[in-house]
N, C-alpha and C positions, 0 to 999 in steps of 0.2 A: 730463867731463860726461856723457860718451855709458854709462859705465858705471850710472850710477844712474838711467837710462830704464827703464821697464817695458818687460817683454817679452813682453806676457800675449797679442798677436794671433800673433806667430809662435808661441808654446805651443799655441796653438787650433791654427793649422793642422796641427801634427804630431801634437798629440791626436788630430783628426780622421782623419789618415794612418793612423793605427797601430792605430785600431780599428773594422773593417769591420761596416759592420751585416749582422745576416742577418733582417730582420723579415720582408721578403717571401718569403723562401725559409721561413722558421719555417713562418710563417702558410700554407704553401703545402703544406709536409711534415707539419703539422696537418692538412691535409683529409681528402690522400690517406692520409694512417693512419686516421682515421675510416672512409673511404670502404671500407680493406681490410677493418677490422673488421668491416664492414658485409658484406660481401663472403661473407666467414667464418660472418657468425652466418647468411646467407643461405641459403647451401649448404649449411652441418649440417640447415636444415631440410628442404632440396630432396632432400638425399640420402640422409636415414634410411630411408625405402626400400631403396635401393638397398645399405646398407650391411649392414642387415638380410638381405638377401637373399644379399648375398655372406660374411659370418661363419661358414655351414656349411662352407663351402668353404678357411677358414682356421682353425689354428690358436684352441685359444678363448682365450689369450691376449691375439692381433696386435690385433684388431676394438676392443676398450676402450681397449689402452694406445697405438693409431695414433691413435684419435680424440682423444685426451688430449693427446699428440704435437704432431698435426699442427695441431688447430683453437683450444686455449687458449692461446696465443703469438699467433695471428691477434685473439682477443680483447682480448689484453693490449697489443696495438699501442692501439688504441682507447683503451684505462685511459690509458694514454700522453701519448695525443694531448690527449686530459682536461684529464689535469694538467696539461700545456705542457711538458713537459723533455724537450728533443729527444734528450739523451742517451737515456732510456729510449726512445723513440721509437726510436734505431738499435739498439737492446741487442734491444728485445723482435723486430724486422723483421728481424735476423740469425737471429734461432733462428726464427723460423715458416719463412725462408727454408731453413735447415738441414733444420729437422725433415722435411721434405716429402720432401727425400730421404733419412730414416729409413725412414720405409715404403715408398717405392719400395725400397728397400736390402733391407728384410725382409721383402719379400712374398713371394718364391720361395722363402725358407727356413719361412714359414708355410703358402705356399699347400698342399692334400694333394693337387690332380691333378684337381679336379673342375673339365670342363672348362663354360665357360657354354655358353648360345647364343648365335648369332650378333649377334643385335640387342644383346645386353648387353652390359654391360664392367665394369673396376674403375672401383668410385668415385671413386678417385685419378687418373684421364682426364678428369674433368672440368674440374678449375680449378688446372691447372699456370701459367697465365698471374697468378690470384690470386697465387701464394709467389713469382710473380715480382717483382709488383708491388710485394710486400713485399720483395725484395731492389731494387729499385731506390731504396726509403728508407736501404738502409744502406750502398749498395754504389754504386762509378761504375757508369755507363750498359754500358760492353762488359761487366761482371760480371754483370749483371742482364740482359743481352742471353745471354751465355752461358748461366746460370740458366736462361732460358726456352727454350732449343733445346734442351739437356742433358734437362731434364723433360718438355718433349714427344717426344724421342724415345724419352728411358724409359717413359713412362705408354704409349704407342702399343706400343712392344715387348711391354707384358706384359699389354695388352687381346689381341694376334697370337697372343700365348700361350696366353693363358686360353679363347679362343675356338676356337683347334683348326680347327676346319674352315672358318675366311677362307682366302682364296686367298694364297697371297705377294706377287701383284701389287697386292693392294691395301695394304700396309704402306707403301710410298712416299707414294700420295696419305696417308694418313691420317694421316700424320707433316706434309706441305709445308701441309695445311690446318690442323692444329694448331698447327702456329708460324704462318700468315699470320694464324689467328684471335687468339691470343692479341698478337703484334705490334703490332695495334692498340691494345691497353689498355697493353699494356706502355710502347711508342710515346708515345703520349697521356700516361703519367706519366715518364717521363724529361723530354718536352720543356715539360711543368708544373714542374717542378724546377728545369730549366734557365731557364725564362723568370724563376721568383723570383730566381735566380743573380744575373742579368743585372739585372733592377731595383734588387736592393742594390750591382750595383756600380755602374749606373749613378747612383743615389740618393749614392752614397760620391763617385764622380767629382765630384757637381755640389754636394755642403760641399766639396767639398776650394778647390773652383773658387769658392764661392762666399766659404769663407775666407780664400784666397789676393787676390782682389779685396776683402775685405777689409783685410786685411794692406796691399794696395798704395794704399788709398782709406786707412790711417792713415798711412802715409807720408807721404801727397801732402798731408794736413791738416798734418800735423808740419813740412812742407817749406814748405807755403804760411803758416804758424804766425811758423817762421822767417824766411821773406820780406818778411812785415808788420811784424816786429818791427824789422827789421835800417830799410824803407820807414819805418815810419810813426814810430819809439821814436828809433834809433841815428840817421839821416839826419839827423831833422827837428833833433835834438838839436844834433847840429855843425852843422847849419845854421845854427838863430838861433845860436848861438856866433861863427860865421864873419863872419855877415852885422853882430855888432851889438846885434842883439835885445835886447827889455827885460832888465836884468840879472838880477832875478827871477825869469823865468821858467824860465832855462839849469838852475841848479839843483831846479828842479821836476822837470824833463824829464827832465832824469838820472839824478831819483832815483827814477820811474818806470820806468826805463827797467832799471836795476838792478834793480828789485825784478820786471821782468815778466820779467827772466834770470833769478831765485834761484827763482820761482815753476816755468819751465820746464823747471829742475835737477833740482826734487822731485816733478816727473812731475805737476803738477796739468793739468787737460784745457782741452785751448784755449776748447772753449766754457764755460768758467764762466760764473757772471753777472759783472755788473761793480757798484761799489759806485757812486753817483753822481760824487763827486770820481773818482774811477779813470775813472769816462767821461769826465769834462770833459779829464781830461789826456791821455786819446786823443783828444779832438775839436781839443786846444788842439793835441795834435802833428802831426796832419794838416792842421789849416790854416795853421801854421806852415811844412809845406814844400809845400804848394801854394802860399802866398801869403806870403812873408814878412813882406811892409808892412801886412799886414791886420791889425786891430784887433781884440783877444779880449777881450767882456768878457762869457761865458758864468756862470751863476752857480750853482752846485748846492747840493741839499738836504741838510741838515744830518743827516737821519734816516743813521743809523750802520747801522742792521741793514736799510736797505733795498737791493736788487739787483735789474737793469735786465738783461734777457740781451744775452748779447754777439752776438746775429744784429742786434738796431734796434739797437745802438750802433755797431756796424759798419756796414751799411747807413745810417745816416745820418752816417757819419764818410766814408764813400767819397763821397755823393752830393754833400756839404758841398764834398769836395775835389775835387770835378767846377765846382761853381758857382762856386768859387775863382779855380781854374786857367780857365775860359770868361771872368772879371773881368778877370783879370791879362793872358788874350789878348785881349780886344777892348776893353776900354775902356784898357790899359794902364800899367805900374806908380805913374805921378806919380798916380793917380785913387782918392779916397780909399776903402779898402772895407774894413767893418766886418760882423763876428760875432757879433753876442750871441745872448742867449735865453737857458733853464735848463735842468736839469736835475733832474728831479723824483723822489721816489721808485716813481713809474710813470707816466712821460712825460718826453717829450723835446722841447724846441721851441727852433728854433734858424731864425734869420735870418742870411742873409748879403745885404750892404746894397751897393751901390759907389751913386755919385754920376756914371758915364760918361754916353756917348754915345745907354746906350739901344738900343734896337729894337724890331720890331715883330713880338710874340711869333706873330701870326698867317701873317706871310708867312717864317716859317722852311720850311724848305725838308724833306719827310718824309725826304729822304735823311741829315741834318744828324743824328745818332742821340747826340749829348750830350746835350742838354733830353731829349729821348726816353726815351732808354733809361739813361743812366747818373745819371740826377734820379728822373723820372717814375716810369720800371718799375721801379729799385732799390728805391724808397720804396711802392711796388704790390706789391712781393712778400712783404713781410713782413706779416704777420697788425696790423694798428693802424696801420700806417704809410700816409702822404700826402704827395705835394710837390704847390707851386705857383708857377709863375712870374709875376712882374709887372713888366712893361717898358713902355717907350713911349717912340717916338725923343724925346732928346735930357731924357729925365726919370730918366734912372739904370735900375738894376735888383735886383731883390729877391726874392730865392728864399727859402722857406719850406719849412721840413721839420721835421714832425711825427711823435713817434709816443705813439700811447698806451698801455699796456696794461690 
């Protein structure tokens, strides 16, 4: 039987296993390539100046095909980012990363000797922390950490050069302030990265979590499915069997009872609706073994295509065998007690009658949580559903349960 169960909540869970989102970290490694590109087209403008100024001093080659180099891969991050393909996002943020030390690479074999002055520098000193930032989109965090100390101490090295007459002592600071400046940005986009990281796994953690408490809440319906069936179908069945019971009804019961096993076999879902006959023969087999001696003459509608959900049928099948079993203990089996009502194609009304001893609904006692809670609030929780009780010493008792839809 257990093989032709679906298997479709534990497939979720392992689906959900096997494939980690990366939206936050996407969305995240979306900015900062915008933000580098931005970066990028920033500084081509800040530094044409300054690039201008220092092309005499190289090779007429270096000056056009550095800027080509070094700043249209910084662009292309951006195109990238556009589109959304994080792949291209790493492709184009490797090469702006690379290229940068292109020109660091080929500046001593272009530069001719012309030294600056002091206050000047290479262009390429200004924004080693940018081709950082850009390798921290392609690269783990020590690579991109490395990247920015390796290029601040080359672009520092070959401003010491180019400028000739700095003192040696100042190459140290200029170096420890160059990496603590760039750090910051570098810093700030690693631990951006990282925090997307951590929201998709944590985002992953909590389907996983919340599948798996799936998976165990369909269980525990399929267990409790089974427990009702075994209570309210199998029990009730050998019960009037055992006891006696009207002879007609044994094989009713049983043939429900069959058929809500062959329905379970073929994976149909416990909450179907139920058709009106199918409800009465669950209301006939719960008050069959809550009360055996009890009288059933419930009567349901004819209508074929109509369905009652199985929450009020339930709901007023437990509450029924609440009023039952309260008859059977207090007024006691010799005392006659009777169930009717119908069954409608949207509505349920049902009386349970005895003839006892009676009581006085008002002096029940609020600790007594039967009338309360397993009549009263059962039949309150479902959306149309109402009970009421009516007693008075020594005048019987008569619960009433309604639902409509």
């Amino acid at each position: 039987m257990t093989s032709d169960r679906p298997q479709s909540v534990t497939g979720s869970v392992h689906s959900a296993a096997a494939e980690p989102r990366h939206e936050s970290l996407d969305r995240i490694s979306g900015m900062f390539a915008l933000f580098a590109a931005v970066g990028y087209a920033g500084y081509l403008l800040l530094l044409l100046p300054a690039i201008t100024q220092l092309a005499p001093a190289m090779s007429s080659w270096w000056t056009p095909a550095m800027c080509v180099i070094v700043f249209v891969p910084g662009f292309t991050i951006g195109v990238a980012a556009l589109v959304g393909v994080q792949r291209w996002i790493r492709s184009a943020a490797t090469v702006a990363a690379i290229s940068f030390f292109v020109a660091v690479a080929t500046w001593p074999a272009a530069w001719d000797g012309t030294i600056l002055p002091a206050g000047d520098g290479v262009w390429l000193a200004a924004f080693p922390g940018l081709a950082s930032i850009a390798a921290v989109l392609a690269w783990p965090a020590w690579a991109a950490f490395a990247h920015m100390v390796l290029g601040c101490v080359c672009v520092q090295l070959i401003n010491f050069v180019a400028r000739g007459s700095v003192e040696p002592g100042q190459l140290a600071p200029e170096i420890a302030f160059a990496i603590m400046f760039c750090s910051l940005f570098v810093g700030a986009s690693v631990m951006a990265l990282r925090t997307g990281r951590v929201l998709d796994e944590t985002t992953d953690r909590a389907h996983a979590a919340a599948a798996t408490a799936a998976a165990e809440r369909a269980r525990d319906v399929e267990r409790e499915r089974f427990d009702a069936l075994i209570h309210d179908s199998v029990m009730s069945t050998l019960l009037t069997a055992s006891r006696g019971g009207a002879p007609e009804h044994v094989p009713r019961l049983a043939a429900a009872t069959l058929a809500e096993l062959d329905e379970i076999r073929s994976g149909l879902p416990a909450d179907r609706p139920l058709r009106p006959a199918a409800a009465v023969v669950h209301l006939r087999a719960t008050a069959t073994e809550a009360h055996a001696g009890a009288e059933f003459t419930v009567a349901a509608s004819a209508t074929e295509a109509a369905e009652l959900p199985s929450e009020a049928v339930r709901a007023v099948s437990a509450a029924l065998a609440e009023a039952l079993r309260n008859s059977r203990r207090h007024a006691g089996d010799e005392v006659r007690c009777t169930v009717r009502g119908r069954v409608d194609a949207d509505s349920i009304r049902i009386e349970a009658v005895d003839d006892g001893v009676g009581f006085d609904p008002a002096a029940v006692s609020t600790h007594r949580l039967g009338i309360a809670v397993s009549i009263r609030a059962r039949m309150d929780r479902i959306p149309g559903g109402s009970a009421s009780v009516q007693s008075a010493p020594g005048a019987g008792t008569t619960v009433r349960l309604e639902w409509a839809g």
